[in-house]
C-alpha positions as CSV (number, residue, x, y, z in Angstrom):
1,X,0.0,0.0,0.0
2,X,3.0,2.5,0.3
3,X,3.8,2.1,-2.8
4,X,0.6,3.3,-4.4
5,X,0.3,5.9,-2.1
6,X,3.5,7.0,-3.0
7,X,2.5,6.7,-6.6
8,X,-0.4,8.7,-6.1
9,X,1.6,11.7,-5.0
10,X,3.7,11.4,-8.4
11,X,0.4,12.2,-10.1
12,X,-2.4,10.2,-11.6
13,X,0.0,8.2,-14.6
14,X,2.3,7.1,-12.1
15,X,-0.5,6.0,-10.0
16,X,-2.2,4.0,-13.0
17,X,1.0,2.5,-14.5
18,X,2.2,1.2,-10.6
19,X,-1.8,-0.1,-10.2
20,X,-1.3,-1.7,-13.4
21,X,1.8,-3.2,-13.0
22,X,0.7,-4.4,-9.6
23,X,-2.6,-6.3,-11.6
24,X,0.2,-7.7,-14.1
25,X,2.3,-9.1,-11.4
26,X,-0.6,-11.0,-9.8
27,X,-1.9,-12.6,-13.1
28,X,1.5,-13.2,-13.9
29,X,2.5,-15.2,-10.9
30,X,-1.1,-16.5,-10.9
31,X,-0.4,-17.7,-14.7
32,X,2.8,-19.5,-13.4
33,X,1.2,-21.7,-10.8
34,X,-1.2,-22.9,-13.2
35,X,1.9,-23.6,-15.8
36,X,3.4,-25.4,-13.1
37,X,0.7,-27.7,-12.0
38,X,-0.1,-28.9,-15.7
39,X,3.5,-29.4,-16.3
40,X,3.6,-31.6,-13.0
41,X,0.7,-33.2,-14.7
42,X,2.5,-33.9,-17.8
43,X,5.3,-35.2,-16.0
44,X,3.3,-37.9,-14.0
45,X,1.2,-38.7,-17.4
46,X,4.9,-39.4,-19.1
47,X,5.9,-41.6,-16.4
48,X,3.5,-44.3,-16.6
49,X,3.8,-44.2,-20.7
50,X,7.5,-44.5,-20.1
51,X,7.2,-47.1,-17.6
52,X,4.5,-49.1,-19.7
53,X,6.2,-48.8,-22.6
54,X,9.9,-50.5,-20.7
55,X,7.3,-53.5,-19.0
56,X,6.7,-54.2,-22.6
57,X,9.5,-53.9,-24.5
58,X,11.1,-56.5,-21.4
59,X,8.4,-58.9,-22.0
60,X,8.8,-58.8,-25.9
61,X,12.7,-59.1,-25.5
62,X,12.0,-62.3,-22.7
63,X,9.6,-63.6,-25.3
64,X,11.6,-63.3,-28.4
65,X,14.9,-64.8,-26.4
66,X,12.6,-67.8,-25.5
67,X,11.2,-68.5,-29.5
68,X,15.2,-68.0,-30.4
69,X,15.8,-70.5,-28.0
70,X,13.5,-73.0,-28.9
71,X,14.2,-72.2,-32.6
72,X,18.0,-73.7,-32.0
73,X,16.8,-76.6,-30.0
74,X,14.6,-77.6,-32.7
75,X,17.4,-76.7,-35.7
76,X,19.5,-79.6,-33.5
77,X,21.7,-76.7,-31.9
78,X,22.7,-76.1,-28.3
């Protein structure tokens, strides 16, 4: 509150542009919360796509070891 009383005794521009920049600030900071909580979002959303996608590729590389496997056993090869 100092500050716009101070601005108000630079005269009535100095007083708008300080109110102003005062509303900007708020939205601003307000703006980067909400950026921040969807990028948190984001993050958890990439997670479990990153961790589906490693369960699977594991299980195709388990599954493919096994078919090589029995591939050579039944080529006669050890």
């Amino acid at each position: 509150m100092e500050i716009l009383s101070a601005a108000a005794s630079l005269g009535v521009g100095a007083f708008l542009g300080t109110l102003i920049f005062i509303i900007y600030r708020i939205d601003r900071k307000a703006s980067e919360q909400r950026f921040e909580r969807l990028c948190e979002h984001h993050d958890k959303k990439w997670t479990a796509v990153v961790q589906a996608d490693q369960k699977t590729r594991e299980e195709n590389t388990k599954a493919l070891t096994e078919l090589n496997d029995m591939l050579k056993k039944m080529n006669g090869k050890h």
